[in-house]
C-alpha positions, -999 to 999 in steps of 0.1 A, spaced: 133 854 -228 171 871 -223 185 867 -191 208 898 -204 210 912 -164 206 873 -147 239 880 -127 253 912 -136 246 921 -100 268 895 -89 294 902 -116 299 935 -104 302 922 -69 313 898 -83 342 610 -11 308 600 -3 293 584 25 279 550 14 239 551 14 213 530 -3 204 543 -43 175 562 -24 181 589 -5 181 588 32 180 619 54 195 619 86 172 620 117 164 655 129 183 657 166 175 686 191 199 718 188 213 704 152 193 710 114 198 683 92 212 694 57 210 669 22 247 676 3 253 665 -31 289 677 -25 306 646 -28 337 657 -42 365 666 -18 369 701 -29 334 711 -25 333 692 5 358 704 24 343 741 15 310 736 20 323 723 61 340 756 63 310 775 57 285 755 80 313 753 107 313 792 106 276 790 111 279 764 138 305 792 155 283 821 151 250 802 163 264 777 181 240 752 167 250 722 150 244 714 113 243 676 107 252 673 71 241 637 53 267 634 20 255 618 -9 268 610 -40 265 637 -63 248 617 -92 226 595 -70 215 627 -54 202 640 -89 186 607 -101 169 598 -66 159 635 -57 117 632 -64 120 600 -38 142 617 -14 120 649 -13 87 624 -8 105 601 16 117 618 49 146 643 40 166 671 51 159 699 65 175 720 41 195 705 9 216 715 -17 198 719 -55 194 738 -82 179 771 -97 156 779 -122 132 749 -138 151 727 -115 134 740 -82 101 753 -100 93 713 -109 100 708 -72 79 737 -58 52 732 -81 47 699 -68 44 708 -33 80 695 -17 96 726 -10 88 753 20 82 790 8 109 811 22 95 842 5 97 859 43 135 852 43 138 871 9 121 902 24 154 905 45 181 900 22 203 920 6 232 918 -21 212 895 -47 199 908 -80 163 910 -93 174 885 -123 190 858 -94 152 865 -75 135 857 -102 158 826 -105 147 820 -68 113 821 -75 88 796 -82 62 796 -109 34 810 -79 53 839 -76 66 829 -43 106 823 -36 120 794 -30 162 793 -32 189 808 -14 213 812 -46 246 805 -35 270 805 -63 275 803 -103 299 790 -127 304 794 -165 308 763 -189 335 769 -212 363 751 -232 391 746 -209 424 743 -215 465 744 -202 477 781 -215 514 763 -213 501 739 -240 486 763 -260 517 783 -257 546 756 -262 527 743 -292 520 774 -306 482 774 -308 456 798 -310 423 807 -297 395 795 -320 367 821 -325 351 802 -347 335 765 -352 357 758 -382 390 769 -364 379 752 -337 371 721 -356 412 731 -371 424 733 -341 414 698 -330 426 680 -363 460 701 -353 461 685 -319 452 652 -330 480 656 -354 503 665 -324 493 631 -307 471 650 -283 436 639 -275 417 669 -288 388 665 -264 390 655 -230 351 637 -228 336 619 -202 298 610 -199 295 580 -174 272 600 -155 251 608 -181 250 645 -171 284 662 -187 279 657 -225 247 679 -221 270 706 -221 283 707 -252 249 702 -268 236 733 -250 263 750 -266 261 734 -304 223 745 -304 228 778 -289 254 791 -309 239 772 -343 199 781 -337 202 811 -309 192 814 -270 154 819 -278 151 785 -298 175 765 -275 151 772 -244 118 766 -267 129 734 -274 138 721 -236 106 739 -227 89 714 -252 74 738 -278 98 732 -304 107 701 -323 135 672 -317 126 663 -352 137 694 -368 164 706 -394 174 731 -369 180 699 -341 191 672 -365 220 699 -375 232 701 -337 237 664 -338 254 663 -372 277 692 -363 287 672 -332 290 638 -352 318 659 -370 339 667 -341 332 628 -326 362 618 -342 386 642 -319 372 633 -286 380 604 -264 365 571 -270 350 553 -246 332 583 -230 301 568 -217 327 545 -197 346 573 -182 337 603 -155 343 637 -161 366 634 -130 384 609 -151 387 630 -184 393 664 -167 425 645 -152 436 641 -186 441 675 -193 458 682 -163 482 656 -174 487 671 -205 473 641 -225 444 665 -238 447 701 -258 408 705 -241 374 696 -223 338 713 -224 333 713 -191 323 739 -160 347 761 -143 347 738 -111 353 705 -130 385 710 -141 398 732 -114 390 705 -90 411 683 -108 440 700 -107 472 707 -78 468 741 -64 506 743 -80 494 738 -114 456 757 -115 477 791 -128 478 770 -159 440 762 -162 423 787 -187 391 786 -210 377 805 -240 341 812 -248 324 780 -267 334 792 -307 310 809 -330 286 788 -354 262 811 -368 270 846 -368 236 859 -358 239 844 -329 280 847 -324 288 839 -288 261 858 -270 250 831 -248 270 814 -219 260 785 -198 261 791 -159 242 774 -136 236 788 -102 235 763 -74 220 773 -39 198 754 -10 163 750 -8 142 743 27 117 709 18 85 712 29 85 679 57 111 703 73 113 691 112 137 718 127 120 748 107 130 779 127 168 760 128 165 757 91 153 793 84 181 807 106 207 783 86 193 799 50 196 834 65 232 827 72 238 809 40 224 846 22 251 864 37 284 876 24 303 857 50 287 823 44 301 826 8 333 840 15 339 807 39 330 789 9 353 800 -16 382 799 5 385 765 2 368 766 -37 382 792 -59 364 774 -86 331 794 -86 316 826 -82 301 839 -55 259 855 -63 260 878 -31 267 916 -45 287 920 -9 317 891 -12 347 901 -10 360 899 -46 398 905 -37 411 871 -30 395 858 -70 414 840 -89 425 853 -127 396 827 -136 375 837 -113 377 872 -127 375 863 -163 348 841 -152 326 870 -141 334 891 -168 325 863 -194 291 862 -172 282 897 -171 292 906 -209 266 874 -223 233 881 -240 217 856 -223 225 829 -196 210 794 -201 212 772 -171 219 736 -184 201 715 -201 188 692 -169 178 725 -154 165 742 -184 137 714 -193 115 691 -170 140 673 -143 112 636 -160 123 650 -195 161 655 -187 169 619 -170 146 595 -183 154 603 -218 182 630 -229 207 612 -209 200 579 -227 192 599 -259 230 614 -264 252 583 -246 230 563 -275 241 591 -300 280 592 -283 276 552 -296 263 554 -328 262 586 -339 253 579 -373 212 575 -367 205 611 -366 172 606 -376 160 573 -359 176 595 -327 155 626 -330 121 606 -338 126 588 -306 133 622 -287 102 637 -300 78 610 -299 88 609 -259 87 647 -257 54 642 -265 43 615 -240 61 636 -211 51 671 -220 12 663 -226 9 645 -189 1 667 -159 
């Protein structure tokens, strides 16, 4: 299915505290909602506290917000959500919240939706759980690209690639240059996704990409085993080591200047770098493999907050998620984070960054818009075997076969249960 229009709408208008590996929510206190962040980082962090203290100004209730780390968030979220959680808590849209809807965790706010205004049909729909019923207050989006310094790419005189082989040039050039080509990091098992949704996008097309992490296509297939060989071939130009290192830690290379670039999303690297030096942060659209399918799709994820269904301040919660659909509620945000795009059709646009803006027009001139592989595919299917799958492949990439197999014999165990 194309996602053509998913944010055109909104293109036009367009550390941690220490807790046990399973979540704990806060307990609920009177006058305050509790709210579950997965904004560990210190620039999301300090912009997600500017837009709940404008809420706490306007309401003059408090919002008690329980920080967890942003990977044990992810891996520990089906026993959070069954434990005793938050209120409301940061996730994701798309298959991401439909698993969790589906399953009963999360509270129907399809009366909240009746009221809003400034978001899209498409981002509805990406609100909206398989029942028909909505379930997300979309917050923001943000491309994945390849980024890169434009002084670099200026003071060594190299050009945009278009396509896979000058991109594939362009990182034997590099190399050649004693830069690391690649800035890769996939400790956290999540990042290196990223470059696979683009190698199978641009190789087999949108339509076959999403058939596959839906689970009606084969791992086993040319078309798949081809992804992984076209990667193998550009193995040689990232950094070694990757499953050891964070994409914190690699995106800090390019800002250093110690690598030409990094498949990443917009607010990886910009987080990474001085607010001196973020003029110098730019990307280009992952290159062209197949012509048919040329660079028609882009990654970007949208990210918002969902209301769980053991909710103990519910009207507090509800009047949180009305604020946190509002204009204002994302303009507090970005002050602090000019590293993603606001959904809301009503935002003011003015202060946005030259990324920003390319961002949005990168967005709103794609085909389609995939949201990740871990959001694309079944949250089971994602962490208990694609991010052991590819950190085995990073290792030995030679196995193509033995790799796929294993991917589709457990596709098949995972996709036939209920």
């Amino acid at each position: 299915m194309s996602r053509r229009t998913l944010l055109r709408g909104a293109a036009v208008g367009a550390g941690a505290v220490a807790l046990p590996s399973v979540l704990a929510a806060c307990s609920s206190g009177p006058g305050g909602v509790t709210m579950g962040s997965n904004a560990s980082d210190p620039v999301p962090k300090k912009a997600f506290a500017a837009a709940f203290t404008a809420y706490e100004k306007k309401s003059k209730k408090t919002v008690r917000v329980n920080t967890v780390n942003h990977e044990n968030f992810q891996e520990n979220i089906n026993r959070y959500l069954q434990g005793t959680p938050d209120d409301v808590f940061m996730w994701f849209a798309g298959n991401r919240m439909q698993y969790f809807a589906q399953k009963g965790l999360l509270s129907d706010i399809s009366d909240l939706w009746r009221d809003f205004d400034g978001f899209s049909e498409a981002l509805k729909k990406q609100s909206t759980g398989l029942d028909g019923k909505q379930y997300l207050v979309p917050y923001y989006y943000y491309p994945w690209a390849v980024f890169h310094r434009k002084s670099v790419f200026r003071e060594r005189g190299y050009d945009i690639p278009k396509t896979f082989d000058q991109y594939r040039a362009l990182a034997q050039q590099m190399q050649k240059d004693g830069l690391v080509p690649f800035a890769f990091g996939d400790k956290d098992g999540w990042p290196a996704m990223g470059t696979f949704d683009y190698l199978n996008m641009r190789a087999n097309g949108y339509d076959f990409h999403i058939a596959l992490l839906r689970g009606e296509k084969s791992w086993n297939s040319p078309q798949v085993k081809q992804v992984f060989d076209l990667w193998r071939g550009l193995l040689p130009y990232h950094q070694q080591g990757a499953n050891g290192r964070t994409w914190q830690e690699a995106a800090q290379t390019l800002a250093q200047k110690k690598a030409g670039m990094t498949v990443l999303g917009l607010p990886h690297p910009g987080q990474q770098f001085s607010a001196a030096d973020r003029e110098d942060l730019d990307f280009f659209p992952f290159p062209e493999i197949d012509p048919a399918h040329g660079q028609d799709a882009v990654e970007a994820p949208i990210d918002g907050f969902l209301m769980s269904k053991k909710a103990k301040d519910r009207d507090g919660a509800k009047e949180l998620l009305k604020f946190l659909a509002t204009p204002q509620a994302e303009d507090s945000y970005l002050k602090s984070d000019p590293n993603n795009v606001a959904v809301n059709s009503g935002a003011d646009t003015a202060a946005y960054t030259p990324l920003q803006k390319k961002a949005v027009q990168l967005v709103s001139g794609a085909r389609q818009i995939s949201q990740f592989l871990d959001r694309d595919t079944r949250p089971d299917f994602a962490s208990t075997v694609m991010i052991q799958a590819i950190q085995q492949f990073l290792n030995k990439p030679d196995d193509i076969d033995g790799l796929v197999n294993d991917i589709e014999r457990q596709k098949k165990q995972i996709f036939s249960a209920t």
